[in-house]
C-alpha positions as CSV (number, residue, x, y, z in Angstrom):
1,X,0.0,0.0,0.0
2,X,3.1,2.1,0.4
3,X,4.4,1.9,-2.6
4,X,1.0,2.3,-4.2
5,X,0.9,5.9,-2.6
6,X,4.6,6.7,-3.8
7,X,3.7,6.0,-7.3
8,X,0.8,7.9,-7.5
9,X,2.9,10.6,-6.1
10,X,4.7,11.0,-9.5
11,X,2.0,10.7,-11.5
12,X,2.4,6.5,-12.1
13,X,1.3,3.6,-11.1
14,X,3.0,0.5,-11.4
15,X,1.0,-2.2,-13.1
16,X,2.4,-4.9,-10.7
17,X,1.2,-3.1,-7.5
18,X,-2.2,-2.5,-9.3
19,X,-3.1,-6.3,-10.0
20,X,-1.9,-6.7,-5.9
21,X,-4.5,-4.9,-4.4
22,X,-6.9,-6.0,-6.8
23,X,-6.5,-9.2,-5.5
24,X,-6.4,-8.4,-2.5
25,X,-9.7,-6.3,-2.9
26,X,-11.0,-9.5,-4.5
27,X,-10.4,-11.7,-1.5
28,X,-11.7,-9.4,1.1
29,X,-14.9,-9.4,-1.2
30,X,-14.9,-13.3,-0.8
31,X,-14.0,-12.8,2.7
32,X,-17.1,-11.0,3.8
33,X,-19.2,-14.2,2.2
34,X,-16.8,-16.4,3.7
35,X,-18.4,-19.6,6.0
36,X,-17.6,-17.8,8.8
37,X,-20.0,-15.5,8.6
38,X,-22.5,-17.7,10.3
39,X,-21.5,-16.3,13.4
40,X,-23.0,-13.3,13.1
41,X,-26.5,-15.1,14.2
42,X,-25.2,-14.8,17.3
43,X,-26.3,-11.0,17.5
44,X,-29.1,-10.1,19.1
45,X,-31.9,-8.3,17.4
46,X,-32.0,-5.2,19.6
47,X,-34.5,-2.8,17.9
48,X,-36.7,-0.7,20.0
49,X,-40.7,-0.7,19.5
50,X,-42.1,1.7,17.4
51,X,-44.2,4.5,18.2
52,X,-42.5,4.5,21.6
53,X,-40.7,7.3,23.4
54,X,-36.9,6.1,23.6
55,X,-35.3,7.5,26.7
56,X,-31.6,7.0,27.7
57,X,-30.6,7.3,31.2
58,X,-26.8,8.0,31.9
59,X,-25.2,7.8,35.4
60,X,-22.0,8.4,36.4
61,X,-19.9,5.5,37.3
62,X,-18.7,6.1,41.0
63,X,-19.0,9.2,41.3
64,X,-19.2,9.1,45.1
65,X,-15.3,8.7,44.9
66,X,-15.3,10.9,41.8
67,X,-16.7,14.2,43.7
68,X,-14.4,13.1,46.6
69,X,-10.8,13.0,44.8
70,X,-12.3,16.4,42.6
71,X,-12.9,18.4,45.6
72,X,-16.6,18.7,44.3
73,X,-18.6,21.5,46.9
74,X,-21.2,19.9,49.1
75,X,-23.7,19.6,48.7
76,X,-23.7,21.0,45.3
77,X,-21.3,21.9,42.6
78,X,-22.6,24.3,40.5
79,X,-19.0,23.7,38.5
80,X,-20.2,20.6,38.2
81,X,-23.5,21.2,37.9
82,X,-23.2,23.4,34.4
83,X,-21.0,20.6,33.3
84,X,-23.0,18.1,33.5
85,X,-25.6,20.6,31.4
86,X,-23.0,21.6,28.5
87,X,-22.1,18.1,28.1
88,X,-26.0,17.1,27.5
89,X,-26.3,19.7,25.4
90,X,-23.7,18.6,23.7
91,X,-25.6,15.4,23.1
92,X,-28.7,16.7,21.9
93,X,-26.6,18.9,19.0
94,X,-25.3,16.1,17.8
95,X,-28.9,14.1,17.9
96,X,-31.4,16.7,16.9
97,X,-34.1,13.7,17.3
98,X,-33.7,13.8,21.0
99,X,-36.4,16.2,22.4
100,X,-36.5,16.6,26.0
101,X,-32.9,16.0,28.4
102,X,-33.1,16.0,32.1
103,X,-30.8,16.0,34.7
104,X,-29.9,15.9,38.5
105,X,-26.7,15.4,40.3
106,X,-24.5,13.0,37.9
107,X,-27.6,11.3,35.9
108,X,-29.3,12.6,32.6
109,X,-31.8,11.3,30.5
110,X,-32.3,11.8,27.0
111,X,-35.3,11.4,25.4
112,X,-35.6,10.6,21.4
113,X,-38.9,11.4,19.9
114,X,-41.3,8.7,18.8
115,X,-40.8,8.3,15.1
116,X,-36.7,8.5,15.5
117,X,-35.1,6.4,13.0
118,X,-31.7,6.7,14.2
119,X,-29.5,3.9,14.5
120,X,-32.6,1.7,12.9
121,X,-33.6,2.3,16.6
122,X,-31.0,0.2,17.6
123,X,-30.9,0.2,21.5
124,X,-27.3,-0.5,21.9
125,X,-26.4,1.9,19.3
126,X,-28.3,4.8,20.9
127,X,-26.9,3.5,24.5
128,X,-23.3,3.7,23.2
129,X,-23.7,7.0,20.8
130,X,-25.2,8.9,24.0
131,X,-22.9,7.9,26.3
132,X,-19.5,8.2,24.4
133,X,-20.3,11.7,23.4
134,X,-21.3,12.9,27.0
135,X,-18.5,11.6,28.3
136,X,-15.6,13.1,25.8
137,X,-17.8,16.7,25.8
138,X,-17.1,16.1,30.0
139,X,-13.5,16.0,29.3
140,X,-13.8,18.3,26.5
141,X,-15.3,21.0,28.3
142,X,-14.3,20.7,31.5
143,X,-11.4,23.5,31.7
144,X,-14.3,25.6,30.8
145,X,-16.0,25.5,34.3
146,X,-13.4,23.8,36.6
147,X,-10.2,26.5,35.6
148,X,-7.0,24.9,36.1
149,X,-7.9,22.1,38.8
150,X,-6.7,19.3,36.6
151,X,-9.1,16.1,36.0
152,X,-7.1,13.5,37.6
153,X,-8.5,10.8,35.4
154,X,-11.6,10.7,32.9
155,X,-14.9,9.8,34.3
156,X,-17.8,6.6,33.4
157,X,-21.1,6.9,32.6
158,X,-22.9,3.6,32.2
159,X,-26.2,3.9,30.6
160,X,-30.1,2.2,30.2
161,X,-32.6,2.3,27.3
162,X,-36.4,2.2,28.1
163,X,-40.0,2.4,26.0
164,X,-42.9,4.6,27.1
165,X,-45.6,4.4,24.8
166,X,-47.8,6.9,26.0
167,X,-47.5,10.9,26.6
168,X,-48.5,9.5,30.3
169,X,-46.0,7.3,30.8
170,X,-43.1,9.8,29.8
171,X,-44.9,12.6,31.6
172,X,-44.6,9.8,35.2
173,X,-41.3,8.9,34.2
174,X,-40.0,12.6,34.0
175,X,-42.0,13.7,37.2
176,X,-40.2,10.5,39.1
177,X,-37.1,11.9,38.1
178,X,-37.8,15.5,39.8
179,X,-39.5,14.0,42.9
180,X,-36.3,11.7,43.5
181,X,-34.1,14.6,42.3
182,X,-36.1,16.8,45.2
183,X,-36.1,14.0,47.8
184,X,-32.0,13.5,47.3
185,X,-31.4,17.3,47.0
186,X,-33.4,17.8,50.4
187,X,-31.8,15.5,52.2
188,X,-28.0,16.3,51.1
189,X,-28.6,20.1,51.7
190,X,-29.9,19.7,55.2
191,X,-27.6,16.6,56.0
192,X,-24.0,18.9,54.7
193,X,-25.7,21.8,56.9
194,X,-26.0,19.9,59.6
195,X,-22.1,19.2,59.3
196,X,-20.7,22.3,58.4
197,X,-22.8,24.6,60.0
198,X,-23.8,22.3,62.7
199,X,-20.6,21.0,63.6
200,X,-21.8,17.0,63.5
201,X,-20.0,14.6,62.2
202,X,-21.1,12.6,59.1
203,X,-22.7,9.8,61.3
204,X,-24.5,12.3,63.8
205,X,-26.1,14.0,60.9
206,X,-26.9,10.9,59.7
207,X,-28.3,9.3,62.8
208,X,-30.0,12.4,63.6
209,X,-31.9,12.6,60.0
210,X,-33.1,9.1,60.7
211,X,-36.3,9.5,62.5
212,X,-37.5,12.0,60.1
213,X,-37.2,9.6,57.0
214,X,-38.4,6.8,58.6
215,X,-42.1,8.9,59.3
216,X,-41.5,10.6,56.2
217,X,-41.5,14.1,57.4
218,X,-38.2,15.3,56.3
219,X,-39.4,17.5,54.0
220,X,-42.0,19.0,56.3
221,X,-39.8,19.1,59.8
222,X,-36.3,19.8,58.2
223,X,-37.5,23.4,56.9
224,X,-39.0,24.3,60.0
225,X,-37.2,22.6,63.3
226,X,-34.1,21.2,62.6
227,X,-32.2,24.1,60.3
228,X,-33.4,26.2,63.0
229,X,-32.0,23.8,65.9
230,X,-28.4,23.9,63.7
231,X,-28.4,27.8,62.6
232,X,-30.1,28.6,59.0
233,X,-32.6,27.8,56.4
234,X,-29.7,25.9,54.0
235,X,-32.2,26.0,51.1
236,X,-32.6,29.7,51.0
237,X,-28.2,29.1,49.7
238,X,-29.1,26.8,47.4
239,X,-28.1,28.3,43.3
240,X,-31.6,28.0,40.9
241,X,-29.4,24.9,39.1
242,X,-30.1,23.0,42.7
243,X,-33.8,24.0,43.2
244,X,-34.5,23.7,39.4
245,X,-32.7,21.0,37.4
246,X,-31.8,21.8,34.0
247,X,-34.2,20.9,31.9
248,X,-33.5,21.1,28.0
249,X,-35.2,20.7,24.7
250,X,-34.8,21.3,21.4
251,X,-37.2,24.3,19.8
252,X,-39.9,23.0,17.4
């Protein structure tokens, strides 16, 4: 193949090097028909259901440790935070047939519209396409929003594909994500403020948050009672990125 280039170079091609790759073009034709192509049964047929909402849920891969070794701000990062939003945005230039992204803390889901033909709906392929991009526009961008603190080593995102068929369906499935999105973001903001304003340690302000989850009144006690108890309303701090998860979507 070398010497193929070189003569073309000056304007010739040797004859000899000609009826080589010809050949070889040949046998990679008889290749692809070859008997062991049978193999390829062993795919499995992964298409998604028409007429279905596809939606693509990416969450980072221990992040926990992540956030740790990065120095993320707790309870929230808003560095982090607008990362995690210009990476999905990312995403949904690339693929103009997802509609609706949503995202909390290190998870995002994407959803295609229902008459996407992308991939041949291909499950896997939409999986893979989603996640590779998000996570190479997280490295990509993240000088923009984290300065000069260096990325000590590129982050996971593992990632699920499920149908809704209905408007219903995807209307439940994006209102569980804000309710577990509030319930988390509740919980972390009073449990840090406990800590750092409260001076507990990580297992009083857990033990101490107990009682209140178990007769699920955390959300009703913690604004009232127990940020008074511990000095300050913590979600009167909070950014609008913590109290109001991005939510994107592409312009009809």
């Amino acid at each position: 193949m070398l010497s193929l280039v070189t003569h073309r170079l000056t304007g010739y091609v040797n004859p000899c090097v000609g009826s080589s790759v010809a050949r070889f073009c040949t046998s990679r034709a008889r290749m692809a028909k070859s008997k062991f192509e049978y193999v390829r049964i062993f795919e499995t047929d992964d298409t998604c259901l028409r007429n279905c909402y596809i939606v693509v849920r990416l969450d980072g891969r221990n992040f926990h440790k992540f956030a740790e070794q990065h120095k993320f701000a707790k309870p929230n990062d808003d560095r982090a935070l607008g990362l995690m939003t210009r990476s999905a945005r990312s995403v949904m230039e690339e693929l103009e047939d997802i509609v609706l992204a949503y995202g909390q803390s290190d998870e995002f889901s994407f959803v295609f519209k229902r008459t996407s033909n992308w991939f041949k709906r291909r499950a896997s392929k939409l999986m893979t396409h989603v996640a590779s991009q998000f996570s190479s526009s997280y490295v990509f961008y993240w000088k923009d929003h984290f300065g000069e603190e260096p990325l000590l080593y590129p982050p996971g995102f593992d990632g699920r594909v499920v149908l809704y068929p209905s408007n219903r369906n995807l209307r439940d499935y994006v209102s569980w994500r804000q309710a577990d999105c509030h319930i988390n973001n509740l919980y972390n903001t009073v449990f840090w403020t406990l800590v750092q304003r409260g001076g507990l340690t990580t297992v009083q302000a857990e033990e101490s948050l107990k009682p209140y989850i178990l007769m699920g009144q955390l959300e009703r006690e913690t604004g009232k009672e127990r940020e008074s108890e511990r000095g300050g309303c913590a979600g009167n701090d909070l950014s609008q990125i913590c109290t109001q998860p991005p939510c994107i979507r592409h312009q009809p």
